[in-house]
KEZA-647725 format. One line per 4 residues: number of its first residue (from 0); for each residue y, x, z of C-alpha. Coordinates in pm, whole numbers, plus 50000, padded with zeros to 5 digits. Each point is the difference from the previous one (the first is absolute). Layout:
# KEZA-647725
NUM = Y:X:Z ~ ...
# end
This chain:
# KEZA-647725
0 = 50825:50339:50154 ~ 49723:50207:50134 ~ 49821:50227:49727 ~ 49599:49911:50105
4 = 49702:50122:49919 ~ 49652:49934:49942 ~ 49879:50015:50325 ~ 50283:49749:50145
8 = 49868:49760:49720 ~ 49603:50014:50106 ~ 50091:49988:50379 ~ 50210:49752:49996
12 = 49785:49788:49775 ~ 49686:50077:50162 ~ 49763:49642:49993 ~ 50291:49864:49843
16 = 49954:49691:49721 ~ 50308:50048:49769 ~ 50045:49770:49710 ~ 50274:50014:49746
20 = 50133:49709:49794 ~ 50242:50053:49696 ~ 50073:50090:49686 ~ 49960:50338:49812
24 = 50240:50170:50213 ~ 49777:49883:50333 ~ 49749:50122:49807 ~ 50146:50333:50021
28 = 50042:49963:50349 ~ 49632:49926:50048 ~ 49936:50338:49803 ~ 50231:50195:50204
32 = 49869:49880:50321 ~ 49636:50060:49886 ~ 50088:50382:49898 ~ 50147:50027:50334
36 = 49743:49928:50189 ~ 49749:50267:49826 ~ 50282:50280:49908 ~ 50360:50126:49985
40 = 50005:49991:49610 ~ 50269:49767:49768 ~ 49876:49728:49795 ~ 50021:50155:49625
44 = 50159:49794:49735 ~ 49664:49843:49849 ~ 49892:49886:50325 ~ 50357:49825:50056
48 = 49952:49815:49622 ~ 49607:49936:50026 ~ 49946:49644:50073 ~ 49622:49846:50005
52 = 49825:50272:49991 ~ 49614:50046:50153 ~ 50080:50266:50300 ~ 50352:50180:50132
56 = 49903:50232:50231 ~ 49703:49939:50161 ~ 50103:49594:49986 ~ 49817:49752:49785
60 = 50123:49663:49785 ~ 49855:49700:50181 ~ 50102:49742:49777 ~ 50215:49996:49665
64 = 50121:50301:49807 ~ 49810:50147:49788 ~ 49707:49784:50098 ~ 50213:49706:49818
68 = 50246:49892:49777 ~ 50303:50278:49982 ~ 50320:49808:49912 ~ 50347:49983:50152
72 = 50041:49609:50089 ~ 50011:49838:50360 ~ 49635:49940:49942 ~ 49918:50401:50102
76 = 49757:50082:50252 ~ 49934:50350:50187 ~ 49824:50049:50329 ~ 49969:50348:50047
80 = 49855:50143:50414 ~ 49987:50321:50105 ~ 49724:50043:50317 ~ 49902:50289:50220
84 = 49868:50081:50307 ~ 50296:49867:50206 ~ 50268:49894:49736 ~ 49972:49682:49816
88 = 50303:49913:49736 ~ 50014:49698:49757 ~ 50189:49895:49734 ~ 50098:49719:49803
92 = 50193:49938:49712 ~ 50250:49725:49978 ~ 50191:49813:49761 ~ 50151:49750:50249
96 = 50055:49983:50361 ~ 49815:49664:50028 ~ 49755:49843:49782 ~ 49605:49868:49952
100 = 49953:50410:49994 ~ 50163:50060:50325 ~ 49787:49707:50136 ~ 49665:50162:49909
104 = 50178:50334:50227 ~ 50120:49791:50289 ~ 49646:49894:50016 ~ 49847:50311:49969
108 = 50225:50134:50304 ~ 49861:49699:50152 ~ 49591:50089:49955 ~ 50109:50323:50156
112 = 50028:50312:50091 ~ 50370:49952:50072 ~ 50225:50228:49906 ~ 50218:50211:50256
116 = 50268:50055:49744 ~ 50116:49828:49686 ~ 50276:50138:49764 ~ 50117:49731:49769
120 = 50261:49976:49727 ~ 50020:49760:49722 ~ 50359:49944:49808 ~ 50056:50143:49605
124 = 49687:49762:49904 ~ 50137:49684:50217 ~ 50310:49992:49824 ~ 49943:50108:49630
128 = 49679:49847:49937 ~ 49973:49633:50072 ~ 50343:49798:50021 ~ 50309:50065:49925
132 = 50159:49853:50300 ~ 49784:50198:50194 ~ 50179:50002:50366 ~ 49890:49638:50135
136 = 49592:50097:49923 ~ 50067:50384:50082 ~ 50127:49815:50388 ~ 49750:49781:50005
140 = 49735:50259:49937 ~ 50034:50240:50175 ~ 50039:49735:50311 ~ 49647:49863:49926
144 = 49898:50353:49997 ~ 50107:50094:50356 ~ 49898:49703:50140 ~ 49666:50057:49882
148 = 49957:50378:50128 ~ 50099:49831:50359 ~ 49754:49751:49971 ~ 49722:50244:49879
152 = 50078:50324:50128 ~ 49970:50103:50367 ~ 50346:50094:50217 ~ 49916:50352:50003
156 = 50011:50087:49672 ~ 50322:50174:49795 ~ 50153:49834:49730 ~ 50274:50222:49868
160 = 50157:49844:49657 ~ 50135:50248:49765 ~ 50331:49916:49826 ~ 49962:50042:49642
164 = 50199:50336:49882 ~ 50264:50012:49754 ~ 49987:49960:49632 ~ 50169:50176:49729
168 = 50262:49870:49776 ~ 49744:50027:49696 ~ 49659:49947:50105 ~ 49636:49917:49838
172 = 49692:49969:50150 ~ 49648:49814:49925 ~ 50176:49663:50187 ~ 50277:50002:49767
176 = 49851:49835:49684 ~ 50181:49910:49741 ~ 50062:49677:50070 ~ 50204:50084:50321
180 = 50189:50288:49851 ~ 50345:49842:50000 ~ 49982:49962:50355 ~ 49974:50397:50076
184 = 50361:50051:50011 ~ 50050:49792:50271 ~ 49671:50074:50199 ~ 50084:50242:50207
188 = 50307:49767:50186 ~ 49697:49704:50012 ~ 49762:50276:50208 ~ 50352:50066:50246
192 = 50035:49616:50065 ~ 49603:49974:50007 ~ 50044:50273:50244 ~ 50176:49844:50210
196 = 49792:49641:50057 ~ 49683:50188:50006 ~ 50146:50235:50340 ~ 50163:49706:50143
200 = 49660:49778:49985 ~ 49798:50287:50099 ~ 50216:50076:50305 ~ 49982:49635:50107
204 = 49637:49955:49989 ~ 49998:50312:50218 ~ 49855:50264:49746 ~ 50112:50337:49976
208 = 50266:50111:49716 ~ 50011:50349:49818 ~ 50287:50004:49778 ~ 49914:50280:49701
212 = 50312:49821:49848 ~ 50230:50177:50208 ~ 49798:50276:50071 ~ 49984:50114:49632
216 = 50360:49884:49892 ~ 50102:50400:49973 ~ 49685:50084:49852 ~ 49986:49869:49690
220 = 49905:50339:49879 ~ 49695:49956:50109 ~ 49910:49671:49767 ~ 49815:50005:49673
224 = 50130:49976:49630 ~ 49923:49591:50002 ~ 50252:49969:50281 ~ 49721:49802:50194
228 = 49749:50253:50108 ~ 50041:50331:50261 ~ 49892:50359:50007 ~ 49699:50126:50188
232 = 50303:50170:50284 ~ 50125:49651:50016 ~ 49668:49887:50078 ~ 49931:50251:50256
236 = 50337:49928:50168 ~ 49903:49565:50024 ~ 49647:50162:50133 ~ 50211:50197:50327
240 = 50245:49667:50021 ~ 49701:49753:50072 ~ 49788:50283:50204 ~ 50344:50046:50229
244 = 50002:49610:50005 ~ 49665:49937:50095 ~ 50016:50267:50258 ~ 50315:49829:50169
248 = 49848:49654:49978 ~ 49715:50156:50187 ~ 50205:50233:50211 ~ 49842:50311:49900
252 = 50225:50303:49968 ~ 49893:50206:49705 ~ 50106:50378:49998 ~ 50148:50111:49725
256 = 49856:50363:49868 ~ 50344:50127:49862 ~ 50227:49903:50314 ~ 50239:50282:50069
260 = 49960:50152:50375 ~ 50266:50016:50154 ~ 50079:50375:50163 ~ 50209:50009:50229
264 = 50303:50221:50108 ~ 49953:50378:50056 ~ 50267:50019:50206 ~ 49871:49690:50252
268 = 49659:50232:50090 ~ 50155:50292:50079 ~ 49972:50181:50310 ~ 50364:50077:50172
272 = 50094:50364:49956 ~ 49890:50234:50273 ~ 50298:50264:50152 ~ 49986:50244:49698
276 = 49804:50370:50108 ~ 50187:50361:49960 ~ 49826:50011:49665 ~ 50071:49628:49899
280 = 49963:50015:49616 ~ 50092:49609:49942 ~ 49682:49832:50079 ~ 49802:49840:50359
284 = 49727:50176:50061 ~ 49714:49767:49924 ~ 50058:50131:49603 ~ 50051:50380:50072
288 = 49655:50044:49983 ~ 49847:49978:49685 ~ 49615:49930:50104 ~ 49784:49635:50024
292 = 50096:49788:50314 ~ 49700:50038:50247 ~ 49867:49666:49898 ~ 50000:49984:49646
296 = 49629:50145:49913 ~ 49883:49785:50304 ~ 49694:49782:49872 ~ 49913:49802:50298
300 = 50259:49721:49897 ~ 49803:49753:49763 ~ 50226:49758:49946 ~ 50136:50011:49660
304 = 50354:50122:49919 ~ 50272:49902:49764 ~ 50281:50251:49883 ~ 50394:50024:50074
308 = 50246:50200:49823 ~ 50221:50190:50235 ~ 50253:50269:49918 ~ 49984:50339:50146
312 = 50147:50315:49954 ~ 49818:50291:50026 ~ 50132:50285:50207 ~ 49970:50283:49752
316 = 50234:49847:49755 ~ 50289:49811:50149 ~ 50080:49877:49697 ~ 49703:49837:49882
320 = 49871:49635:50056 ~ 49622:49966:50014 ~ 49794:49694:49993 ~ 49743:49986:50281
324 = 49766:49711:50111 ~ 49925:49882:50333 ~ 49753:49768:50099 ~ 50018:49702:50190
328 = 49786:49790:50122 ~ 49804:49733:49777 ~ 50176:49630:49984 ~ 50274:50148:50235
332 = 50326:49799:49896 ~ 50337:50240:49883 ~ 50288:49810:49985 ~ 49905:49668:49976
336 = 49766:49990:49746 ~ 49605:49990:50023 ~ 49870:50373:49822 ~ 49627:49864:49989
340 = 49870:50088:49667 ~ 50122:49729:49759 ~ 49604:49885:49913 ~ 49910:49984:50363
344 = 49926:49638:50066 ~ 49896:49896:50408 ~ 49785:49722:50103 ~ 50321:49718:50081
348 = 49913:49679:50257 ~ 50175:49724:50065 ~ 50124:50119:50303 ~ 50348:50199:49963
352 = 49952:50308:49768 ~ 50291:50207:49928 ~ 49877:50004:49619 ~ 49947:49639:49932
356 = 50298:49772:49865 ~ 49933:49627:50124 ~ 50097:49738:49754 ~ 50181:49690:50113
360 = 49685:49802:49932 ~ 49672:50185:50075 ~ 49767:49917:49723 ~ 49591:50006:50119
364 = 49802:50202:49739 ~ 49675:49849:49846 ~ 49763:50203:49832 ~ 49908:49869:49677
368 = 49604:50150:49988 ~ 49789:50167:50230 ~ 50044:50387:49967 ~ 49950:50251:50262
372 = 50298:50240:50067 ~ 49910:50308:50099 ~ 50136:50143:50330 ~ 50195:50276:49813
376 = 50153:50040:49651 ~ 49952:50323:49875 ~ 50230:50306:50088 ~ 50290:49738:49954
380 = 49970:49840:50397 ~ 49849:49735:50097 ~ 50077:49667:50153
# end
């Protein structure tokens, strides 16, 4: 997984309409995302338990929350949006993947704008909540639900559903009342086999599939005391896996910042020895001399350089390895690999570029409201 930044998040979202649907964890990712986009910084452990409240960073409650009833039965509402000058994210929270509810959504996807991407996840709610033998209306839900987003949303537009994470052995949380209690033992194998329908439906209706089950299996560290909820670094890490998904689904390749050049081998670069002189102390003679190569306080280049680590050793102590840096010249490839600077981001066409991945299916982008985007971003690059 690719450790992204900030800056990947605004670009690649830029006149983007994301809207989130889920439960409290979604809700989480929805906070995540929207921190992203404005700075580097982790969500901090009151922002991961708030729920309902009037503003989360620089967001506003649109419907429910605070502004109504607070109560933890199916009958919950929160609309939350976050909106800027070229970012537009909204959420909704769900207790079940299909109902009156997620009618009165479908329809607002229908008045418009529509949304380029929609993250969606709806499980631990679906199966504690309403019937015990929960699988037939869990099926038939969430198959009324995907036949609905094809009807109302557009082709172009990314669905990616999230598989629900794992549970702990003991868990409690506001959906586990106590009339359901005796059925958190068993929960967490319900969510595995819930798991499973909800992938294979989503996959046949053609919609894209994260699976945080899998990806989180090892890093259980990472989840709450309840044994439901995750950390603000868990958060942060589902952030980077739907980023890296969206960019693929898009083909966009994003850099990542903390990619290790590679360097290559000394001895592959150097020079073949020269017949050694009468006075031949161990060394060819392009480092017996210990002053500046003619060209290296020469100002008339403008391009800009990047640095390589070579190892040379000095003539007036044999024994000594030195670290000295030569330059080479900008975006010049060493080995293989690109050594453009890692936030360097070039306009990409349609046509062939060497830094563009092309997905199997090309998806056409809509922009959700009228914004104009500036011919550069900032010291960043531009497109």
């Amino acid at each position: 997984m690719k450790n992204l930044r900030h800056n990947h998040a605004s670009q690649l979202l830029h006149n983007k309409f994301v809207v989130v649907l889920g439960d409290s964890i979604q809700r989480g990712v929805y906070k995540d995302l929207v921190l992203m986009l404005q700075t580097d910084r982790y969500l901090t452990q009151r922002q991961l338990k708030s729920k309902g409240e009037m503003s989360f960073e620089q967001d506003c409650l649109v419907e429910g929350g605070c502004l109504s009833q607070m109560s933890n039965g199916t009958e919950y509402r929160e609309v939350r949006q976050f909106q800027s000058g070229q970012h537009l994210v909204r959420f909704y929270f769900l207790t079940r993947v299909f109902s009156r509810y997620m009618e009165s959504i479908i329809k607002d996807f229908d008045r418009g704008p529509k949304p380029d991407v929609v993250i969606v996840n709806s499980c631990v709610w679906d199966i504690s909540r309403y019937n015990s033998s929960w699988l037939d209306d869990y099926q038939e839900n969430l198959h009324r639900f995907f036949r609905e987003l094809r009807r109302v949303l557009p082709e172009e537009t990314l669905v990616i559903w999230n598989i629900t994470m794992p549970l702990g052995k003991s868990i409690r949380g506001g959906f586990l009342v106590p009339e359901i209690e005796h059925k958190a033992p068993n929960l967490r194998y319900d969510v595995i086999q819930a798991n499973f329908y909800s992938g294979t439906l989503a996959d046949a209706h053609q919609r894209d599939v994260l699976d945080l089950h899998f990806r989180f299996r090892f890093s259980l560290h990472h989840r709450t005391n309840d044994g439901v909820h995750w950390n603000a670094a868990a958060h942060r890490t589902i952030t980077c896996l739907l980023l890296d998904h969206i960019a693929q689904a898009w083909g966009v390749e994003l850099r990542d910042p903390l990619r290790a050049v590679d360097i290559p081998d000394i001895g592959d670069h150097r020079p073949p020895k020269a017949a050694a002189p009468l006075n031949y102390n161990g060394y060819t003679e392009e480092f017996s001399s210990d002053s500046l190569p003619s060209n290296f306080l020469n100002f008339e280049d403008r391009n800009p350089k990047v640095w390589e680590v070579i190892d040379v050793r000095a003539a007036a102590k044999p024994k000594l390895s030195l670290p000295v840096y030569r330059q080479t010249p900008y975006g010049q490839a060493r080995n293989g690999f690109d050594s453009r600077p890692p936030y360097h981001f070039e306009p990409y066409r349609h046509q062939n570029h060497p830094h563009v991945m092309r997905s199997r299916n090309e998806r056409l982008h809509y922009a959700p409201y009228t914004h104009h985007r500036p011919a550069h971003w900032g010291h960043y690059g531009h497109y």
